[in-house]
C-alpha positions in Angstrom: 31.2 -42.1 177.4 33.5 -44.8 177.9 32.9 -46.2 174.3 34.5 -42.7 172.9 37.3 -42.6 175.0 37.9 -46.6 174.0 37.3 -45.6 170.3 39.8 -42.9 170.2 42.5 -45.2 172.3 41.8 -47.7 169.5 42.2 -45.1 166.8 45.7 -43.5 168.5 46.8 -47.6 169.0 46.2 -48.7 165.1 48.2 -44.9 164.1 50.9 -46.0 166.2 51.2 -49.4 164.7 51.0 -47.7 161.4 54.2 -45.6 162.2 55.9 -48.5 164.2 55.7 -50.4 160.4 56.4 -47.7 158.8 59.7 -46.9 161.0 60.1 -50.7 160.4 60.3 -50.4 157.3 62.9 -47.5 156.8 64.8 -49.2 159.2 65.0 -52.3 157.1 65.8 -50.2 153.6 68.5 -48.1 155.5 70.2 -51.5 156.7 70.3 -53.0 153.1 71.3 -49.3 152.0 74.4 -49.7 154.3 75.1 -53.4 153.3 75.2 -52.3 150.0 77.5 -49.4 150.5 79.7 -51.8 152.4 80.1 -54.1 149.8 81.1 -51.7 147.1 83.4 -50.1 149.3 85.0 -53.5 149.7 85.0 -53.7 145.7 86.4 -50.3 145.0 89.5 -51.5 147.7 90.2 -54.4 145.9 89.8 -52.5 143.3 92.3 -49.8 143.9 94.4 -52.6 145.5 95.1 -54.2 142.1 95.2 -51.2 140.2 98.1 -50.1 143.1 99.9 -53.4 142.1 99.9 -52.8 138.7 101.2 -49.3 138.9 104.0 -51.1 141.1 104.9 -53.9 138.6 105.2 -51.2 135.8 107.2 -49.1 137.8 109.6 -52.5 138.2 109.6 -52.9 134.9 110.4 -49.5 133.7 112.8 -49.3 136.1 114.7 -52.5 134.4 114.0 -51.2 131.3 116.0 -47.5 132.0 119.1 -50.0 133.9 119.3 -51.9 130.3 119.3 -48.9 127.8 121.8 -46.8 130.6 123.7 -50.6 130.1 123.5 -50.2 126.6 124.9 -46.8 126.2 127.5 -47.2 128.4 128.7 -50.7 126.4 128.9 -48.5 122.9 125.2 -49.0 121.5 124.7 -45.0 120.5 124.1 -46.6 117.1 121.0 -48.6 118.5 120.0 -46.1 120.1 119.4 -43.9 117.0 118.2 -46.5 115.1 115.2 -46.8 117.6 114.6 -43.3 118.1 114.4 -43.1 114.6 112.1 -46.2 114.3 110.2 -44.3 117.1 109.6 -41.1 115.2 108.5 -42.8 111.7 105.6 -44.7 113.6 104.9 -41.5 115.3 104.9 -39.9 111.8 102.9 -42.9 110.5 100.1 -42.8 113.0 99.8 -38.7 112.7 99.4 -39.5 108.8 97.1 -42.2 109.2 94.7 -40.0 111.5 95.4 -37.1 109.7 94.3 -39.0 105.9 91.1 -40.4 108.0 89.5 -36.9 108.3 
């Protein structure tokens, strides 16, 4: 009976190659799974890198921004200052109008 025992060697061999390609296989798709999750991990940093800068450079600004208008107060300009915040409130007023005549 040595051509059953050789036939059923054969059989176990070609099921073990099978799994062996099919491990192969998932190996390969979980390493390009990982590449890819590397690289957009490396885009969202950059990413959040920039969007950090920007928050920094408004912050900058804003913060120049506050120094000139506490400037401006302190050099007399009340009366520029009401003259803005009133400009302020009629746009505000003009956009609420505008959305509200849209409906």
């Amino acid at each position: 009976r040595p051509s059953a025992a050789f036939t059923d060697r054969t059989i176990l061999e070609r099921q073990n190659d099978r799994r062996a390609e099919q491990l192969a296989s998932s190996v390969a798709h979980l390493r390009s799974l990982t590449i890819e999750i590397g690289n957009e991990v490396r885009e969202q940093n950059a990413l959040l890198d920039d969007v950090g800068g920007g928050f920094a450079k408004a912050q900058e600004m804003l913060g120049r921004t506050m120094g000139r208008i506490g400037d401006m107060l302190k050099s007399g300009g009340g009366r520029h200052m009401m003259v803005l915040v009133g400009f302020l409130v009629g746009v505000v007023w003009f956009l609420y109008w505008m959305i509200r005549k849209g409906r």
